[in-house]
C-alpha positions as CSV (number, residue, x, y, z in Angstrom):
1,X,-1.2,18.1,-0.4
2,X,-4.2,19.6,-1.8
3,X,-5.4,23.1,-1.7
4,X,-9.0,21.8,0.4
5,X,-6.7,20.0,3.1
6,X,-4.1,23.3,3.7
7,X,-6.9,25.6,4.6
8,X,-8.2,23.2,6.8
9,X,-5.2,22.8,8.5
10,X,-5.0,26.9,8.5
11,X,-8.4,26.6,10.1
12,X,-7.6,24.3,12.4
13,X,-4.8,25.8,13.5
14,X,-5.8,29.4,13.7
15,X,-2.9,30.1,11.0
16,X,-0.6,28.8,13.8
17,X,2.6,26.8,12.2
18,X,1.0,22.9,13.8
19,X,4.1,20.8,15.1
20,X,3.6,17.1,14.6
21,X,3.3,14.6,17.3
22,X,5.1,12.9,16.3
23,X,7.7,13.3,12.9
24,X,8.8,10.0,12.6
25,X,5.1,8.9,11.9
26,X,5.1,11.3,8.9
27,X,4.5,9.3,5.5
28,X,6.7,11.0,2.9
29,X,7.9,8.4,0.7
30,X,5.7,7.0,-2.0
31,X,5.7,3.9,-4.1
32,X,3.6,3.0,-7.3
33,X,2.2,-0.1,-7.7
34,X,0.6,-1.2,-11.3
35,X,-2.2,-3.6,-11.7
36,X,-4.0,-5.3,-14.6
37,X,-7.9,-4.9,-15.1
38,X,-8.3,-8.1,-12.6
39,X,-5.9,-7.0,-10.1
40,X,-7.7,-4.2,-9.8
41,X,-11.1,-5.4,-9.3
42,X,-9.8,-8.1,-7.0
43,X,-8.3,-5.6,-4.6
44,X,-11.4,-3.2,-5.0
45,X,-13.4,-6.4,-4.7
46,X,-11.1,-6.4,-1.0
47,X,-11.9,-2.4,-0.7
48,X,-15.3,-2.7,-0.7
49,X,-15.6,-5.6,1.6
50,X,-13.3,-4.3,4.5
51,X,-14.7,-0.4,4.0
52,X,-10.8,0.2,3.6
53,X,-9.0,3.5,0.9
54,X,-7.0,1.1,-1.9
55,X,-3.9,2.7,-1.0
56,X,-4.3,1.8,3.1
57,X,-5.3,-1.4,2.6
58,X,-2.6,-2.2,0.0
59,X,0.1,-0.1,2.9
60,X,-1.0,-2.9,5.4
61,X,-0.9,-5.8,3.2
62,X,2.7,-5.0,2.0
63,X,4.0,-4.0,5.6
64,X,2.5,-7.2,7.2
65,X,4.3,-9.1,4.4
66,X,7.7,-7.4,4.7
67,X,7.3,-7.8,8.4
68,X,6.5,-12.0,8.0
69,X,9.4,-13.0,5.2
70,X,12.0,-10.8,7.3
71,X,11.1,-12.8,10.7
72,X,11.0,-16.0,8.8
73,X,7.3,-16.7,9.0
74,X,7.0,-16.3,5.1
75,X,8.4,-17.1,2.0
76,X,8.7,-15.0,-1.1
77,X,6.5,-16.2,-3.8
78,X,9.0,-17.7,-6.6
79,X,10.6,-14.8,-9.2
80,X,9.8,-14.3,-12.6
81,X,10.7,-13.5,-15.5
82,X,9.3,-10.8,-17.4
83,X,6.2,-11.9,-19.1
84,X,5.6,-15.0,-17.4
85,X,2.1,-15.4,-15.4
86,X,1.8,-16.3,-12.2
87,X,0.1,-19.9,-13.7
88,X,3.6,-20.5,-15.8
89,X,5.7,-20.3,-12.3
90,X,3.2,-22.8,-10.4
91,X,3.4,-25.2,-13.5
92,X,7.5,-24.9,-13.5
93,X,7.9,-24.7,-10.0
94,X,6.4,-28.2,-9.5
């Protein structure tokens, strides 16, 4: 957490230890996600439309995803192999 968001929590809190509301609604786990040059614009692109931070709007995407293949609403898009495009597993797939 950075320096600028501690003090204000000090501040805030009158230097009193703040209990969360709730723990269970702590994110503390992280996970990194790599994009290419047009994955990345295309999902700024998405950013900038919805007014949403990258890392929110990707949160929600990949939770509401999770959420439909689990309950059997979605599919999992075809595996690949290391290398292969996205294009190469539409042409093979067919």
């Amino acid at each position: 957490m950075p320096l600028a968001w501690v003090l204000f929590f000090l501040v805030l809190c009158k230097g009193e230890a703040m209990a969360y509301s709730d723990p269970s609604l702590l994110r503390e786990f992280e996970a990194r996600v790599r994009l290419n040059e047009r994955e990345n614009e295309l999902v700024s692109a998405l950013c900038n439309f919805t007014g949403q931070q990258k890392g929110v709007l990707l949160r929600e995407i990949i939770l509401d995803f999770a959420q439909k293949v689990l309950s059997g609403q979605a599919d999992l898009p075809a595996q690949r192999s290391m290398g292969e495009s996205p294009q190469q597993v539409r042409i093979t797939a067919a």
